[in-house]
N, CA, C and O of each residue as an XYZ file, in Angstrom:
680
protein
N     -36.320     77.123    -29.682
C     -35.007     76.631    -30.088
C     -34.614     77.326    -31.396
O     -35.506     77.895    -32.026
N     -33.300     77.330    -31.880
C     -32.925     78.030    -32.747
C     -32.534     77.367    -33.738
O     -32.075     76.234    -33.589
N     -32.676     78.126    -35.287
C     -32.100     77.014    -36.667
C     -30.987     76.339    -36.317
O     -30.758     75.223    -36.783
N     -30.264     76.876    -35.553
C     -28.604     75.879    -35.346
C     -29.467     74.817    -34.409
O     -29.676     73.747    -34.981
N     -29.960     74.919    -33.174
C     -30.279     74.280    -32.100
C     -30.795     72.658    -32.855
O     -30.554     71.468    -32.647
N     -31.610     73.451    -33.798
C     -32.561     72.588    -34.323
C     -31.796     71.251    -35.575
O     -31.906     70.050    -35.824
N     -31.076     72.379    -36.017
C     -29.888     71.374    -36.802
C     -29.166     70.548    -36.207
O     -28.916     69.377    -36.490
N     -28.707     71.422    -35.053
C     -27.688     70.000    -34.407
C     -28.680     68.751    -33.376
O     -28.180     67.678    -33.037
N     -30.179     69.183    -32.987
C     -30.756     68.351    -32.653
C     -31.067     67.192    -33.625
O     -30.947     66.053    -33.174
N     -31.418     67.339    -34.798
C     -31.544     66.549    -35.855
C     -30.622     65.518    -36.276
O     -30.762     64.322    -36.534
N     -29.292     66.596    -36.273
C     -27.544     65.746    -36.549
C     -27.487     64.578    -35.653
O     -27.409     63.406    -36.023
N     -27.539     65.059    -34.289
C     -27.595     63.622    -33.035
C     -28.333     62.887    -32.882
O     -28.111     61.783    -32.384
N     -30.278     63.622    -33.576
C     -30.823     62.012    -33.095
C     -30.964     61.323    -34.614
O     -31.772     60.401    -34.721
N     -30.382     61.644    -35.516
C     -30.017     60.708    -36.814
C     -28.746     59.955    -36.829
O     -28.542     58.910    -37.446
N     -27.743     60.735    -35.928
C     -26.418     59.897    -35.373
C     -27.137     58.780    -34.752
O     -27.444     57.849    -35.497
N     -27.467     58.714    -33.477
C     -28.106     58.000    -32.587
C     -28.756     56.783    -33.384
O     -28.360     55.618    -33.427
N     -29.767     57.317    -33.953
C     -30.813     56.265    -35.044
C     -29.520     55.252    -35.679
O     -29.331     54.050    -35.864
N     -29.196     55.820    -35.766
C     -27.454     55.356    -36.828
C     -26.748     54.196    -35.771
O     -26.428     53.026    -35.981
N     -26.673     54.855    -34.822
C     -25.810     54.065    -33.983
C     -26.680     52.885    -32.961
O     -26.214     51.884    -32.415
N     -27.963     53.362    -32.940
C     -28.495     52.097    -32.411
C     -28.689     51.481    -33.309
O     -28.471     50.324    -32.951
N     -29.139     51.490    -34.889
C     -29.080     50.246    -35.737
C     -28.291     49.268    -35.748
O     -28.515     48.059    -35.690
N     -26.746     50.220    -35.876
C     -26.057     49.198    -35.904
C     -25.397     48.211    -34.854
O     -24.591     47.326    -35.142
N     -25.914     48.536    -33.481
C     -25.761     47.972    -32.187
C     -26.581     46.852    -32.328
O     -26.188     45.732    -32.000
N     -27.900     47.106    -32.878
C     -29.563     46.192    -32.756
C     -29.002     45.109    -33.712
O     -29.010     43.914    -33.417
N     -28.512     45.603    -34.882
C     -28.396     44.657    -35.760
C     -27.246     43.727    -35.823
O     -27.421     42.687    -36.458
N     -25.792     43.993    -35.114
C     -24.748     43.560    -34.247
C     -24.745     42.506    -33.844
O     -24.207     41.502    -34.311
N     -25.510     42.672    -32.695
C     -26.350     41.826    -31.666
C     -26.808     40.900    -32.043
O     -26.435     39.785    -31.679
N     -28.103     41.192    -33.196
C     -28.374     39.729    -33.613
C     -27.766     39.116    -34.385
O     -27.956     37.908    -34.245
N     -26.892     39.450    -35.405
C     -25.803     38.700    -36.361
C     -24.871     37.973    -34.796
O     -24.616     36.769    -34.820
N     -24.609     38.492    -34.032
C     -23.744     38.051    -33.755
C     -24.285     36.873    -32.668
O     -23.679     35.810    -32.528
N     -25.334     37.166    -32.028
C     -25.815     36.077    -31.238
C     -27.046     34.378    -32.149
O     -27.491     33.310    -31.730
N     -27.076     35.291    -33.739
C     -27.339     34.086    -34.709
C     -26.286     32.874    -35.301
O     -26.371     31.660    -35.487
N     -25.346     33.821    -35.468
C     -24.168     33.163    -35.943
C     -23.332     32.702    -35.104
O     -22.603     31.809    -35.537
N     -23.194     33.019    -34.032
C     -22.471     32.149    -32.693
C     -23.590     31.107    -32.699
O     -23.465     30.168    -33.484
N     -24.516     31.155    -32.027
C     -24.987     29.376    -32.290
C     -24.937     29.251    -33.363
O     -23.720     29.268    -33.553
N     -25.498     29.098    -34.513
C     -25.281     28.623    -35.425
C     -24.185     27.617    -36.115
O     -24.163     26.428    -36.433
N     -23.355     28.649    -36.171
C     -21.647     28.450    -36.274
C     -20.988     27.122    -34.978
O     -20.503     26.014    -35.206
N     -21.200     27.725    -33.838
C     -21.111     26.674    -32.735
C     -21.811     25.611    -32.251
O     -21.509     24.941    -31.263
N     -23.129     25.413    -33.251
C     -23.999     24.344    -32.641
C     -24.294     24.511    -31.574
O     -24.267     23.675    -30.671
N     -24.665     25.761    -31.507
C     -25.713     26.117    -29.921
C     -27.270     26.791    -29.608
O     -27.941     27.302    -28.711
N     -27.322     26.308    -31.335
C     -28.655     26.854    -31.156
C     -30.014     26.018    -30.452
O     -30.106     24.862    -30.866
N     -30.572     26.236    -29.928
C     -31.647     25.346    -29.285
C     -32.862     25.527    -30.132
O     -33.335     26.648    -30.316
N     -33.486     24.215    -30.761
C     -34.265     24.091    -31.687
C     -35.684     23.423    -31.047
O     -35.466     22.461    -30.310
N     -36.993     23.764    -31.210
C     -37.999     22.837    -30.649
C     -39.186     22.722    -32.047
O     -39.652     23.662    -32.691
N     -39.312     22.016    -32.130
C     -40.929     21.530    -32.823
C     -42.278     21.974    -32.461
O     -42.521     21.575    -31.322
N     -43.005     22.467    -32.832
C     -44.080     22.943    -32.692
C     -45.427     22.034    -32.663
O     -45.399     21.155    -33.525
N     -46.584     22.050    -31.874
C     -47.643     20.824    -31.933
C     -48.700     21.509    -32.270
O     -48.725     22.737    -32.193
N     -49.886     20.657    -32.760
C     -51.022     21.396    -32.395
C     -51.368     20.315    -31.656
O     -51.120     19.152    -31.973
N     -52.104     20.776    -30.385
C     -52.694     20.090    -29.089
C     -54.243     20.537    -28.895
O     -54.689     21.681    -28.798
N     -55.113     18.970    -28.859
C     -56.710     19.075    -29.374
C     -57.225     17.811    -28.335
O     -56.494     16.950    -27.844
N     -58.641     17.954    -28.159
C     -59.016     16.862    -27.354
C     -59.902     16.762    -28.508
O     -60.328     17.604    -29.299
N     -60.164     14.726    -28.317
C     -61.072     14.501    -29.019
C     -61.722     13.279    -28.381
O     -61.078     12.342    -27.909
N     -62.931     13.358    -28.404
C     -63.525     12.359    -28.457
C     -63.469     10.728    -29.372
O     -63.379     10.403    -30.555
N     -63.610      9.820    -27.718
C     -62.976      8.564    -28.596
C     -64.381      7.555    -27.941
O     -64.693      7.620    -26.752
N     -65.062      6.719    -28.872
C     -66.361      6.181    -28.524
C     -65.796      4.681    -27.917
O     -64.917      4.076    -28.531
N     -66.408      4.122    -26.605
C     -65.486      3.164    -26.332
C     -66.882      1.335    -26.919
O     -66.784      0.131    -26.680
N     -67.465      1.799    -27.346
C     -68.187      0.876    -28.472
C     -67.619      0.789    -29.502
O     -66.729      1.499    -29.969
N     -68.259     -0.345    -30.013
C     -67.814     -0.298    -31.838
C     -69.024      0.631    -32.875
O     -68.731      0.937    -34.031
N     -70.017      0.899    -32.416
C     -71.307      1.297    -32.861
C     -71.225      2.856    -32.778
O     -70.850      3.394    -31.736
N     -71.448      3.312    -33.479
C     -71.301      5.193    -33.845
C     -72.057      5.342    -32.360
O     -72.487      4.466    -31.610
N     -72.051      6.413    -32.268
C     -72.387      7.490    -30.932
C     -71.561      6.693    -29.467
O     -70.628      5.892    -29.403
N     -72.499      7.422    -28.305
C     -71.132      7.039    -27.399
C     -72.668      6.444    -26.225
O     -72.996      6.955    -25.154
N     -73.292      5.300    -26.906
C     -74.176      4.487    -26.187
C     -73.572      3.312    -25.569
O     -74.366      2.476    -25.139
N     -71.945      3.012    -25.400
C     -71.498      2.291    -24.427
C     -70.366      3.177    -24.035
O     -69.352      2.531    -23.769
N     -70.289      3.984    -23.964
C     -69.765      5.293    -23.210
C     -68.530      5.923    -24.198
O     -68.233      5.308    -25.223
N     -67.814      7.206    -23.828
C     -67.202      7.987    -23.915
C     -66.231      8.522    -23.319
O     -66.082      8.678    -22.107
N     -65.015      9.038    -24.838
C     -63.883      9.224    -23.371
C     -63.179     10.227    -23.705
O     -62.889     10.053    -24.889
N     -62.803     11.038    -23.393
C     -61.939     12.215    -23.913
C     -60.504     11.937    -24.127
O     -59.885     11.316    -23.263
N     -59.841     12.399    -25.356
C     -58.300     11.881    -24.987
C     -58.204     12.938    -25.886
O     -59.061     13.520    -26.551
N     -56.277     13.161    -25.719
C     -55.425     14.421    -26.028
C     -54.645     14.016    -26.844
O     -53.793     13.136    -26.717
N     -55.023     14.936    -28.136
C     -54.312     13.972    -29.314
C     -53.362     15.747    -29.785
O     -53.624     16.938    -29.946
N     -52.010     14.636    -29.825
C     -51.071     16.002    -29.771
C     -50.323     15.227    -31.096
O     -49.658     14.192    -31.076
N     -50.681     16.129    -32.290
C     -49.449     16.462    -33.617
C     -48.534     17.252    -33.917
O     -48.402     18.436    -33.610
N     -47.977     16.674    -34.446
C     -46.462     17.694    -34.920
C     -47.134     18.705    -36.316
O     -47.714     18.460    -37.374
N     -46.695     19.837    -35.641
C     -47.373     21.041    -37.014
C     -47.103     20.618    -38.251
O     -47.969     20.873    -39.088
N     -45.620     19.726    -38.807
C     -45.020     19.274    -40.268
C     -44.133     20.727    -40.350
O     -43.227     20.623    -41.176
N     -44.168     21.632    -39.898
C     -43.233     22.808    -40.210
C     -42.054     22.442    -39.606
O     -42.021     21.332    -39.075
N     -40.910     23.264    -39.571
C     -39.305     23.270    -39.999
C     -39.833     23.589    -38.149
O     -40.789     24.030    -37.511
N     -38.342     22.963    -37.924
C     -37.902     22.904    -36.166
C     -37.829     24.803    -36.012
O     -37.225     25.544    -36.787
N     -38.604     25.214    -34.831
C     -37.922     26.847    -34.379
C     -37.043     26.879    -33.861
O     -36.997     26.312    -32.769
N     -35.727     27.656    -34.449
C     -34.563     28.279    -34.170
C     -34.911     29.057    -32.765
O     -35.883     29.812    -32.769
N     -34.156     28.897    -31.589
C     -34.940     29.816    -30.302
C     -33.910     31.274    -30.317
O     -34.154     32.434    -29.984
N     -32.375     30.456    -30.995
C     -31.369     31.733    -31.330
C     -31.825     32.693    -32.160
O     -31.915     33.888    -31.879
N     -32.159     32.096    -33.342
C     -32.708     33.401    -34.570
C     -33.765     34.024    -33.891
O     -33.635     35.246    -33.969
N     -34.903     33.639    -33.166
C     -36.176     34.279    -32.530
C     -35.626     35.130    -31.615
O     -35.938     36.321    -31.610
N     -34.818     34.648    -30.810
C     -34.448     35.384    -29.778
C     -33.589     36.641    -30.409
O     -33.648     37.698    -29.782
N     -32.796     36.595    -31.610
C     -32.057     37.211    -32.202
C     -33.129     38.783    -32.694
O     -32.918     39.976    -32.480
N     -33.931     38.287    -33.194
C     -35.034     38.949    -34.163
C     -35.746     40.202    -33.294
O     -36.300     41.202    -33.750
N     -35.529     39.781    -31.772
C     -35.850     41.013    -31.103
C     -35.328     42.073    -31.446
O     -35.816     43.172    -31.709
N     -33.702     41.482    -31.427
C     -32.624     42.939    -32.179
C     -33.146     43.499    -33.458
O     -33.248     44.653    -33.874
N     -33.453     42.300    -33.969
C     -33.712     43.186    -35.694
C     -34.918     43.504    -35.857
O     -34.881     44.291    -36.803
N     -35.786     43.411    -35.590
C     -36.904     44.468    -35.124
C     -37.131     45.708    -34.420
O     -38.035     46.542    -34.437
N     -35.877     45.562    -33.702
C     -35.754     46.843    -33.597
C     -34.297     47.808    -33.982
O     -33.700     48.784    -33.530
N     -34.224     47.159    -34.732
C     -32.722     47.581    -35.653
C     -33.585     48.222    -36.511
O     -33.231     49.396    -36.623
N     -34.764     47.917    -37.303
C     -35.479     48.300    -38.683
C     -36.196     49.305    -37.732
O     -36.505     50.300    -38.387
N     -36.536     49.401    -36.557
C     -37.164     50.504    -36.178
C     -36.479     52.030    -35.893
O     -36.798     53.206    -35.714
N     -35.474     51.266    -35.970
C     -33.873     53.112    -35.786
C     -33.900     53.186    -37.200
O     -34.461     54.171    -37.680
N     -33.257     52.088    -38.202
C     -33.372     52.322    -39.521
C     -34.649     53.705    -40.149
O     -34.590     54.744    -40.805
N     -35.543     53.004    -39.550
C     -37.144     53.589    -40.210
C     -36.981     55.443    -39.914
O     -37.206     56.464    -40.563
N     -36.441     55.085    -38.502
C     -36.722     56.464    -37.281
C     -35.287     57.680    -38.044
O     -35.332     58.906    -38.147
N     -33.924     56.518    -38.534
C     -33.648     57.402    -39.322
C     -33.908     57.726    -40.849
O     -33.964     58.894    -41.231
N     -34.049     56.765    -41.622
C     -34.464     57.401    -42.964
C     -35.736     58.479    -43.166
O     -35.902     59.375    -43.993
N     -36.549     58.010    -42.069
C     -38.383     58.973    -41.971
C     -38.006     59.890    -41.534
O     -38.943     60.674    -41.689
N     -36.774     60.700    -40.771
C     -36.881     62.182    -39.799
C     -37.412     62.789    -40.591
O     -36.978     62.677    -41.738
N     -38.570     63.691    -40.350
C     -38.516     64.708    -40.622
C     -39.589     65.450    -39.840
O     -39.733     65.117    -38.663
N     -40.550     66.648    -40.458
C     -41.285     67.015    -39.408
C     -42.218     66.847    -38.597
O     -42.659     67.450    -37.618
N     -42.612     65.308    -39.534
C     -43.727     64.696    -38.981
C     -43.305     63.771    -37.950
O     -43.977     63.533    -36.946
N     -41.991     63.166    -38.259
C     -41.837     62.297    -37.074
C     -41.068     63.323    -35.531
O     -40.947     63.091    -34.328
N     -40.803     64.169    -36.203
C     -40.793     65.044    -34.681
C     -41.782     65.543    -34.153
O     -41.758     65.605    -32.924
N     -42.745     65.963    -34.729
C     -44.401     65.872    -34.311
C     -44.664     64.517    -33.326
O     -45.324     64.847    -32.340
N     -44.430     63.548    -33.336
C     -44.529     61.910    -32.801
C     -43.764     62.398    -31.771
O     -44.183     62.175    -30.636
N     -42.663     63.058    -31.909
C     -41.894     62.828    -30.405
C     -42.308     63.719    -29.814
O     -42.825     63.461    -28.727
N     -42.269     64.801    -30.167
C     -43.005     66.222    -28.991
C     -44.409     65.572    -28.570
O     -44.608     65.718    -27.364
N     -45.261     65.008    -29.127
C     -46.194     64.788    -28.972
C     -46.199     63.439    -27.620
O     -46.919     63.385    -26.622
N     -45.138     62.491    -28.068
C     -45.435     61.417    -26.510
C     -46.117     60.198    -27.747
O     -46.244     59.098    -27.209
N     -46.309     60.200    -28.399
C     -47.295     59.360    -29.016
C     -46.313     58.444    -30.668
O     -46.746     58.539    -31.816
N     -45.320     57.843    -30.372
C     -44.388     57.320    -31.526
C     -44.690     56.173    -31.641
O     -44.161     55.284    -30.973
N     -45.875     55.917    -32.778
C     -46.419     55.013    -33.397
C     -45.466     53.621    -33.929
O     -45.654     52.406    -33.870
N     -44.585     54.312    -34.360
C     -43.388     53.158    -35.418
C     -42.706     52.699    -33.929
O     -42.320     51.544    -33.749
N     -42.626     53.557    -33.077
C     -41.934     52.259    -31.782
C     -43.031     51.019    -31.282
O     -42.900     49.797    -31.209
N     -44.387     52.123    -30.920
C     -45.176     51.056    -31.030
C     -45.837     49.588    -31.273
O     -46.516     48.760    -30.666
N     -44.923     49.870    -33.133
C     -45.543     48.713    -33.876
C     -44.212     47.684    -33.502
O     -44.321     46.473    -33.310
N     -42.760     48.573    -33.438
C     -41.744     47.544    -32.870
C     -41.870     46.991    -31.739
O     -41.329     45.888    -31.662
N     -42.642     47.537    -30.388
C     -42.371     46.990    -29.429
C     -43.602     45.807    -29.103
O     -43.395     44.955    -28.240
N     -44.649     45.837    -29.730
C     -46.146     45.089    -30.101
C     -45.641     43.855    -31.041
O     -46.271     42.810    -30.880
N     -44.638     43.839    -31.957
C     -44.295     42.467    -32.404
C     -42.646     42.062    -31.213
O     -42.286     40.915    -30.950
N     -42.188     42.894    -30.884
C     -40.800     42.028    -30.648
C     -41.242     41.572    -28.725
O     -40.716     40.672    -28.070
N     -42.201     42.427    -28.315
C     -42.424     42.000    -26.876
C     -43.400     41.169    -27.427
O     -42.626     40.212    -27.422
N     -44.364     40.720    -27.873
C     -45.165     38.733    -28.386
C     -43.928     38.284    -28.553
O     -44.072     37.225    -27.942
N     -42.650     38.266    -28.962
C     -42.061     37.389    -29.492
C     -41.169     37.068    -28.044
O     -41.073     35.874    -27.759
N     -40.644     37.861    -27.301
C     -40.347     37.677    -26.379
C     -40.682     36.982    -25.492
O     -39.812     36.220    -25.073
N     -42.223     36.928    -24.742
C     -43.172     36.114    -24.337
C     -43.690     34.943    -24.668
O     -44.030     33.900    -24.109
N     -43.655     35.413    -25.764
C     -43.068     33.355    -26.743
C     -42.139     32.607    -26.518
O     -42.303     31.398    -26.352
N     -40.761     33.311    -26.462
C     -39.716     32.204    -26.205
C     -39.464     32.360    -25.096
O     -39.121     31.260    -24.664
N     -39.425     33.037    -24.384
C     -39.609     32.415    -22.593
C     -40.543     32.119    -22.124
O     -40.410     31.920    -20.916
N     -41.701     31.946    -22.570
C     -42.730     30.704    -22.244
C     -42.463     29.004    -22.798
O     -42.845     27.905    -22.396
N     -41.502     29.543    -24.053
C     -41.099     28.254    -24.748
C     -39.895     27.617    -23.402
O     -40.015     26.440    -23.062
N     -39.055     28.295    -22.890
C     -38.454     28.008    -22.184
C     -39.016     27.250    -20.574
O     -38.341     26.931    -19.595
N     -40.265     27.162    -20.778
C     -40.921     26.815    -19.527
C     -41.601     25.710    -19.919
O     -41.949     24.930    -19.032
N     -41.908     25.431    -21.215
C     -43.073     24.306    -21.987
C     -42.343     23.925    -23.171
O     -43.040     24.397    -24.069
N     -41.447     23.406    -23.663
C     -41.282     22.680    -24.638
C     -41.300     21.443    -24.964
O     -40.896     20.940    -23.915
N     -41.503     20.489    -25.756
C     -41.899     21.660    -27.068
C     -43.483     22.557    -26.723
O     -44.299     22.184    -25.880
N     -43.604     23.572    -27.448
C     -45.001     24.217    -27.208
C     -45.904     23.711    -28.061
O     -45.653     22.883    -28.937
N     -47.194     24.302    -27.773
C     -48.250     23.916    -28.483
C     -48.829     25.077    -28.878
O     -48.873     26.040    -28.112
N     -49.452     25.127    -30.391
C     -49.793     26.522    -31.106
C     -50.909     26.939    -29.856
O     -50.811     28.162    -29.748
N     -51.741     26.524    -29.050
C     -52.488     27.120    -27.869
C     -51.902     27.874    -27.149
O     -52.280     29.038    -27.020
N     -50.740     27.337    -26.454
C     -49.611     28.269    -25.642
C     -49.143     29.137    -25.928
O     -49.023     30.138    -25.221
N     -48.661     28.967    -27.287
C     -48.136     30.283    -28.409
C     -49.128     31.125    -28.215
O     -49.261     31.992    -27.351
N     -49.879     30.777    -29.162
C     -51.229     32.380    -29.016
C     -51.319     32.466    -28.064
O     -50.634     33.473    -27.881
N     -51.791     32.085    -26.801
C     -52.051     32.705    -25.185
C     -50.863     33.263    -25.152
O     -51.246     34.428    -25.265
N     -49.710     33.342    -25.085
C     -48.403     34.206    -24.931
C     -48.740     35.300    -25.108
O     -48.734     36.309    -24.402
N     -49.173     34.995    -26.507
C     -48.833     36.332    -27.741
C     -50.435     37.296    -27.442
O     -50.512     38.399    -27.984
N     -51.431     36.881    -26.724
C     -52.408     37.742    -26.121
C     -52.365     37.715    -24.831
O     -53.094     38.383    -24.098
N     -51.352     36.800    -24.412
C     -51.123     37.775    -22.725
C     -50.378     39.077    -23.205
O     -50.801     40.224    -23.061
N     -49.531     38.806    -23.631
C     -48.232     40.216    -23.993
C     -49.232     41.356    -24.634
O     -49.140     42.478    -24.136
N     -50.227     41.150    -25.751
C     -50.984     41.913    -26.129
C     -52.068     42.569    -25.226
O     -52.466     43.671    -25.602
N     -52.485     42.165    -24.341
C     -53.296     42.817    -22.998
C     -52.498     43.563    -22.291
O     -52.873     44.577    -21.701
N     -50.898     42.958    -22.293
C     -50.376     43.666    -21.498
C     -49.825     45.277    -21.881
O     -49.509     46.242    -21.185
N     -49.890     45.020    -23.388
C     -49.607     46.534    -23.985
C     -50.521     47.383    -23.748
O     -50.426     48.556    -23.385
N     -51.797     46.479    -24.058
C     -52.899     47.560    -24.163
C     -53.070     47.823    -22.886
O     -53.185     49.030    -22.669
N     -53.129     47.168    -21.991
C     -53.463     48.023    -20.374
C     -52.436     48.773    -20.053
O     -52.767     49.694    -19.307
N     -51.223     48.744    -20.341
C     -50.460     50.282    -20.069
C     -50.498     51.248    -21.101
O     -49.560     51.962    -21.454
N     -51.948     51.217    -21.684
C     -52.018     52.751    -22.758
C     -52.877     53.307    -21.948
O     -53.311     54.405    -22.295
N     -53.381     52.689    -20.602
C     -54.201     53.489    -20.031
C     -53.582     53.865    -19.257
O     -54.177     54.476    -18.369
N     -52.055     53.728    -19.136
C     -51.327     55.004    -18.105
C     -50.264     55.442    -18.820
O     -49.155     54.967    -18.571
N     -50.418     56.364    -19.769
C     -49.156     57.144    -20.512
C     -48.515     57.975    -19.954
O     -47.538     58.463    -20.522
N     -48.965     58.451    -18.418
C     -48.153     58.933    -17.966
C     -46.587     58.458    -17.445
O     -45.561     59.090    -17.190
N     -46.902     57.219    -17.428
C     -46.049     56.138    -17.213
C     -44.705     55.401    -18.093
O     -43.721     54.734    -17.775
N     -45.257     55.914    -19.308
C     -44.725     55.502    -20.564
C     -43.406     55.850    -20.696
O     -43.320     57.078    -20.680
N     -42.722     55.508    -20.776
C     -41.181     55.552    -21.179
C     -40.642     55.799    -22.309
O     -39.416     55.786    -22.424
């Protein structure tokens, strides 16, 4: 390719970087602040969910038997916003065009010739857990921090088993 080729390749994918930020980041202002603003945001509480042993004597140990029961608390943290979470996909990957444009240079075109773009990586490894979070939340609410993490290491198995087909990779 040639110094012009190479210049105007640079010009478009820093346009681009440019123009998906401000699409990514759009998006979520605008789908935060519509609920918000409209009272449509859907809010759930978070638990931690534990079994414990309950002795059905009055006498320590469980020499007139034993019983398992499911003792479910409220975490004490602030209700989850499912709009802002759901929103945050955008801005995670709004900061990842941001990054992709302020960083151009020869190293991050090294990343792209190469197949191997680490900084999408790290965007698509937090905003796909988060994804898998709130549409699992959408199936179980309120959730329980157990469900959460199993989400967030199903989605994480699921990254890592398609690094064993990069041919595949998109």
């Amino acid at each position: 390719m040639s110094k012009d080729g190479t210049k105007e390749y640079d010009f478009k994918f820093k346009v681009s970087q440019c123009v998906l930020f401000l699409l990514h980041t759009g998006a979520a202002l605008t789908l935060g602040l519509y609920a918000h603003h409209n009272d449509k945001d859907w809010k759930t509480k978070v638990f931690f969910k534990y079994n414990a042993w309950i002795s059905n004597s009055t006498q320590d140990g469980c020499d007139g038997g034993c019983g398992i029961l499911e003792v479910k608390e409220e975490t004490g943290g602030p209700d989850v916003s499912l709009a802002w979470a759901a929103a945050s996909f955008s801005l995670i990957s709004a900061f990842h065009h941001l990054f992709a444009l302020l960083s151009f240079d020869s190293h991050y075109k090294q990343l792209i010739e190469n197949g191997v773009i680490w900084p999408r990586w790290l965007d698509y490894a937090f905003s796909s857990g988060l994804m898998f979070v709130i549409i699992g939340i959408l199936f179980t609410s309120p959730p329980d921090l157990t469900f959460i993490v199993s989400l967030r290491y199903m989605s994480k198995s699921q990254n890592q088993f398609s690094r064993l087909f990069p041919e595949f990779e998109v």
